[in-house]
Phi, psi and omega in degrees: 000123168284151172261167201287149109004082187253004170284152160221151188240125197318116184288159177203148245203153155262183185272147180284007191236327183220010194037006148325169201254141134306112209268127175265134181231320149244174147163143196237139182315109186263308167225189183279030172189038181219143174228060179312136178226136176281128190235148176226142176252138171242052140264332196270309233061031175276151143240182180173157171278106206239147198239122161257137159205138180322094204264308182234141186252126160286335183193121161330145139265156204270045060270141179249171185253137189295009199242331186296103166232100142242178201261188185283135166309208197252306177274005160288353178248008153267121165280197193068209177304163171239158223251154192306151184289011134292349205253006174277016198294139162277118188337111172350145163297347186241075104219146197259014180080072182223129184264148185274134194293142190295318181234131174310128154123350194280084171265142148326144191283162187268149167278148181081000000 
């Protein structure tokens, strides 16, 4: 098993007034899956309280804790592989989905 990836980076916003980067300066556990944090700007001086929270689960974790209920993202629930950022396209207006027979002059029998 490789190991993780232990650095981390604070999350931050710009400030809504002056687009300076926001600063977390405290912030304390509100539930196990909510996080107040006091953020202060220093370009404005604005200050204000910002909430992080857990939202969407992308992959399980191989335990989970039974108290934990969120829901699954959209792509967490197609399995395999995930599909190229092309591949939700809507069909050409000129096809009609009909697959074209593999050797010319080959047409399919017709019904009826």
């Amino acid at each position: 098993m490789k190991p993780r990836n232990t650095l981390s980076r604070a999350p931050s916003m710009p400030c809504p007034h002056c687009g300076e980067k926001l600063i977390v300066r405290t912030s304390h556990q509100v539930a196990p899956t909510v996080r107040d944090m006091q953020v202060d700007c220093g370009g404005c001086g604005f200050s204000c309280v910002a909430q992080l929270s857990l939202t969407l689960v992308r992959r399980a974790p191989d335990v989970a804790n039974p108290e934990i209920r969120l829901p699954f993202s959209a792509n967490s629930l197609r399995s395999g592989r995930p599909r190229p950022a092309n591949d939700d396209a809507p069909l050409p207006a000129n096809d009609d989905g009909i697959e074209v027979p593999a050797v010319a002059g080959c047409l399919p029998a017709r019904p009826g």
